[in-house]
N, C-alpha and C positions, 0 to 999 in steps of 0.2 A: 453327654456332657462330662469334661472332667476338669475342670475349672470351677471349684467351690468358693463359699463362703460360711459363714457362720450359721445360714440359716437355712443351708442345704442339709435336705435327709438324705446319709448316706449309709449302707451299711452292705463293705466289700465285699459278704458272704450270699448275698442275695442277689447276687450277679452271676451269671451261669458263663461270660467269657474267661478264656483261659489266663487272659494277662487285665489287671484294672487298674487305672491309675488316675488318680489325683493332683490336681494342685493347687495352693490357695494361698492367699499372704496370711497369717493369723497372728493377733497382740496375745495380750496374756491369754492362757487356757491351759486348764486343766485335764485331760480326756477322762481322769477315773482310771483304775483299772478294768482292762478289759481282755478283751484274746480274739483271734479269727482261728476262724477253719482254714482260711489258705497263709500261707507265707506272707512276711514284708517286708519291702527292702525300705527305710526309710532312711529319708535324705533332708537336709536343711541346706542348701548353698548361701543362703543370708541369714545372718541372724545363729542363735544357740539355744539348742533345747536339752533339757534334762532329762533322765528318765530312769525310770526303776525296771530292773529285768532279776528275780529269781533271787530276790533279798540281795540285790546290788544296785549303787547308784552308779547310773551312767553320765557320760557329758558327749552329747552329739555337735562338735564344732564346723564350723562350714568346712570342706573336702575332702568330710567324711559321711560315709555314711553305717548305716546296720543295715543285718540282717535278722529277721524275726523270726523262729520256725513255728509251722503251726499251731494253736492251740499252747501258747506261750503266752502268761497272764504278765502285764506291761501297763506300766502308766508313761505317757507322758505329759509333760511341764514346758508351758512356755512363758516365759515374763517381758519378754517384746516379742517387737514384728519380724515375725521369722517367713522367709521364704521358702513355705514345705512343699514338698515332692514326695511322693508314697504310689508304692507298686505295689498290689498285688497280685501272686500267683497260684494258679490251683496246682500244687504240687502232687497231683494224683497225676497227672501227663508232665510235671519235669522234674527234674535230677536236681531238688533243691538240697541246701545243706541242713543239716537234722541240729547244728549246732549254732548258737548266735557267735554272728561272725561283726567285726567290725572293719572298713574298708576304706584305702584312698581311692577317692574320686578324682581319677586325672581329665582330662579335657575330653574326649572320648567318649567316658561313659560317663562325663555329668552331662555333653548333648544327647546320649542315648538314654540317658533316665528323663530328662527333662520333656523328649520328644514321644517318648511312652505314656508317661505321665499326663499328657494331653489327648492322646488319644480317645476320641467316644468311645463308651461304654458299647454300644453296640457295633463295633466295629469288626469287619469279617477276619475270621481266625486265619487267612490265608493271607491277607496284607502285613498279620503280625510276627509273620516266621522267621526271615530271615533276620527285622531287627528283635526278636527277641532272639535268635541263638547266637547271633553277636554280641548284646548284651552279657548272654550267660556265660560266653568265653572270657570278655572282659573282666566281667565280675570275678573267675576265678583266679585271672592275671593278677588280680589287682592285689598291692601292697596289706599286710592286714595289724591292726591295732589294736590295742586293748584300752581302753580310758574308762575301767567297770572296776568298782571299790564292792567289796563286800560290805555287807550291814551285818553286825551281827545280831544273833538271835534270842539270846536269852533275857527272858521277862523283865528283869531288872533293868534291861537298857532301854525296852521299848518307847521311853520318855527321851532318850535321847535319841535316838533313830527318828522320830518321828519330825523332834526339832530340825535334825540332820537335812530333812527334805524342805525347808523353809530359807527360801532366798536369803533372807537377812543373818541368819545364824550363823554364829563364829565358833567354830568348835573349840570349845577352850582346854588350859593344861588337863594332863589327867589328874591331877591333886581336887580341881572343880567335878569332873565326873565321880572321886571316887567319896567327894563329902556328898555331893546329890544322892548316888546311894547306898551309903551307909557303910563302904568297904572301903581295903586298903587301897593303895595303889598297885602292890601286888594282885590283887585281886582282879583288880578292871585289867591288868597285863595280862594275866592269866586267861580271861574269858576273850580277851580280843587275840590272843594266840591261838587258843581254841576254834574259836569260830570262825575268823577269818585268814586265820595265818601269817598276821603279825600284829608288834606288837602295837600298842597303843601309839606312841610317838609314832610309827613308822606309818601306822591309819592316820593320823593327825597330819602327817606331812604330804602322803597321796589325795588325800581329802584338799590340802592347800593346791595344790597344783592341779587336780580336776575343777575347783572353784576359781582357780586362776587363768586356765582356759579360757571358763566361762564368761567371767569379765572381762578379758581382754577381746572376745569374741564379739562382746558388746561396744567395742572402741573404748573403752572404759580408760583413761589417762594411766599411765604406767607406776607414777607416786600414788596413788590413788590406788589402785589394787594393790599393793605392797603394803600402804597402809592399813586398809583394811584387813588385810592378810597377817597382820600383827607382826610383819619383819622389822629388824633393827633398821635398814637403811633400805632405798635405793639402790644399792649396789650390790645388799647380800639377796633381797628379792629373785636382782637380775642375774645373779651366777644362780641360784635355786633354779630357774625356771629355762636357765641355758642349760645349765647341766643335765636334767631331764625329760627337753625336746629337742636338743640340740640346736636350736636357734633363740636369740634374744625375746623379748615379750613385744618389740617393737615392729621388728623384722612379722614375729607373729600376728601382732595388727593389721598390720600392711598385706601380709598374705592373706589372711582369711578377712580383708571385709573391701575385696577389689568389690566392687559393682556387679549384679549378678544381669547378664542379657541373654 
């Protein structure tokens, strides 16, 4: 079986085939973090998941996907019904990547993950060769992204990292982070240049634009996450979020929430 639900017991290390895959509709869920012995390539074609990888927040939007390397501690976040897709592989017999990668899913390989992803667990190693070494050509083909914010780490922020990972939070100026704890503003720029390699405004504006993904991934109305997102207008939202993905926030609507078949 590789068609879950919420009240299937699953767990892809416990499986002795070389390629395992999943697929489920799931609403909200939290997975915890956790890790596998094999690789994962996970994919969302509807819907938008979040996730935490190596003191980084991630944002997984439909046509894309990751890549997990083994023994790599990961949470993921869902807050609607996302259409999940998830491989795994025993990277002891394949040439997996040792680094998390993130990837465009062109038409290609979201049929060749969707069509993996279904496949039974018990199904013979000799049926899955040719479409997994297609797959792994694609995969390397494929276009790669980055949409991973570092967190930083020092104990004084902990209270805000942790807000950080909570739907509803608005990350606000650094003047609010640097009365929460106790320091200047030079301070909080200082420890976010440190840890993450920029500065506070420049985390504050990548944080808008991976949260603005998010929502819009959601069909979420265009005023409406701009709003939220605490821009002056309409107008300056939409040159924000043109200027670094190169299409509108509407055009992005439209692409990432076609109908998944």
């Amino acid at each position: 079986m590789a068609i879950i639900n919420e009240e299937t017991q699953f767990d892809a290390d416990t499986l002795t085939t070389s390629v395992v895959g999943i697929a489920a509709d799931v609403g909200k869920h939290d997975s915890g973090t956790h890790q596998h012995k094999k690789g994962q390539l996970l994919y969302a074609p509807q819907g938008c998941m979040s996730f935490t990888l190596n003191n980084a927040i991630c944002i997984l939007p439909p046509t894309k996907a990751v890549w997990i390397p083994p023994h790599t501690p990961h949470r993921a976040m869902m807050t609607n019904v996302v259409a999940y897709r998830s491989l795994y592989f025993d990277c002891d017999l394949f040439e997996c990547p040792s680094n998390i990668m993130m990837i465009e899913v062109d038409a290609l390989l979201k049929a060749l993950i969707d069509k993996m992803a279904r496949w039974p667990w018990d199904k013979p190693e000799k049926e899955m060769t040719n479409t997994t070494a297609l797959f792994w050509e694609e995969f390397y083909a494929a276009k790669r992204h980055s949409f991973q914010l570092p967190l930083p780490t020092d104990r004084r922020l902990n209270k805000f990292c942790h807000q950080v990972m909570q739907t509803s939070y608005l990350v606000p100026p650094i003047t609010t982070i640097a009365n929460t704890i106790g320091a200047s503003t030079k301070t909080v720029t200082r420890l976010f240049k440190a840890e993450t390699g920029m500065s506070y405004q420049e985390w504050r504006q990548q944080w808008r634009l991976l949260k603005a993904i998010e929502l819009l991934s959601r069909a979420m109305p265009v005023s409406d996450v701009g709003h939220w997102l605490a821009f002056s207008s309409d107008s300056a939202f939409i040159a924000f979020f043109k200027k670094h993905t190169g299409q509108t926030p509407l055009s992005f609507i439209k692409t990432n929430n076609e109908p998944f078949k």
